[in-house]
C-alpha positions in Angstrom: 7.7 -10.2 3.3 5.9 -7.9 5.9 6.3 -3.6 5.3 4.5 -1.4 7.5 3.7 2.7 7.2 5.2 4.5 9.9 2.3 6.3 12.0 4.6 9.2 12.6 4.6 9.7 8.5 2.1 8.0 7.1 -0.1 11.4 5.7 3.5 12.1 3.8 2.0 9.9 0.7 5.5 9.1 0.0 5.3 6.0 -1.9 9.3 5.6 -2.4 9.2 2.7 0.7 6.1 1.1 -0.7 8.0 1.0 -4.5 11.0 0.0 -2.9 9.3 -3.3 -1.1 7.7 -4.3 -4.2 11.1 -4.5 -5.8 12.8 -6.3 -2.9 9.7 -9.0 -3.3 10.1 -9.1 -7.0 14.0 -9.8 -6.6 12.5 -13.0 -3.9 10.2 -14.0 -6.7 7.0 -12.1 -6.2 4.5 -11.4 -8.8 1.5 -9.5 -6.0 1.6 -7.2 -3.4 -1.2 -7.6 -1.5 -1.8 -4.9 1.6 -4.5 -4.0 4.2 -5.8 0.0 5.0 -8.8 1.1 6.8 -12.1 1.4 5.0 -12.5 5.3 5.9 -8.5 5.9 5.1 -9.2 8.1 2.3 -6.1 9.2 1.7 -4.1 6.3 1.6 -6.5 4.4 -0.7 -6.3 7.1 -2.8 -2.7 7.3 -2.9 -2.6 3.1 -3.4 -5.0 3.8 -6.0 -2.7 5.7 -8.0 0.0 3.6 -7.6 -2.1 0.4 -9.0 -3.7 -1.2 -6.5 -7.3 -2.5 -6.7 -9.7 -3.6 -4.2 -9.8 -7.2 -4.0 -11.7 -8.1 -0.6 -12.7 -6.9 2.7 -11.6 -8.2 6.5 -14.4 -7.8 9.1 -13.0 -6.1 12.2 -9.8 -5.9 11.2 -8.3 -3.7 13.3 -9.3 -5.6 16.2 -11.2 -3.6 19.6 -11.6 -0.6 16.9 -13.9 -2.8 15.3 -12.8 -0.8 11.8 -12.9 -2.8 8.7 -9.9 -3.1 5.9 -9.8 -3.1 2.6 -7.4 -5.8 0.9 -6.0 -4.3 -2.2 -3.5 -5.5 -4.5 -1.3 -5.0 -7.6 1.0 -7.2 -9.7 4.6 -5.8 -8.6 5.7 -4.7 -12.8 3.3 -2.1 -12.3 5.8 -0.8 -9.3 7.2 2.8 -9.9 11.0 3.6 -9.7 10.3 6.6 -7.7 8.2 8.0 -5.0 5.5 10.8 -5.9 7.9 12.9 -3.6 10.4 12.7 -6.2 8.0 13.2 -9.4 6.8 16.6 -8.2 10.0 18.4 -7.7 
């Protein structure tokens, strides 16, 4: 199963969709998620971070004619919350 962040919201940190595809891959018979982001991302490996996932490799030019390098980081999918940090801080 492929999931991608929306550019248009991806400083949102919502992490509802990202919870939501680590149940659907559960129900399939999943027991990782595994995901990309770029090295300087702060943000998002800082949200991912929270949410369980830990660095577990690098890819060299990743994002192609950028030349920018990812970060692979990963989780087992129990550790997936029920609701997005959204939710959680209302």
């Amino acid at each position: 199963m492929t999931a991608g962040a929306d550019t248009t919201v991806r400083a949102e940190a919502d992490s509802g969709p990202l919870a939501e595809t680590g149940v659907r891959a559960l129900g399939l018979g999943a027991t990782r998620q595994v995901l990309e982001v770029g090295v300087g991302n702060g943000p998002a490996r800082g949200l991912y971070a929270a949410l369980g996932f830990a660095e577990c490799g690098k890819r060299r030019g990743y994002y192609g004619a950028s030349g920018g390098d990812a970060v692979i980081l990963a989780r087992d999918i129990w550790t997936v919350p029920q609701t997005s940090t959204r939710e959680q801080s209302r």
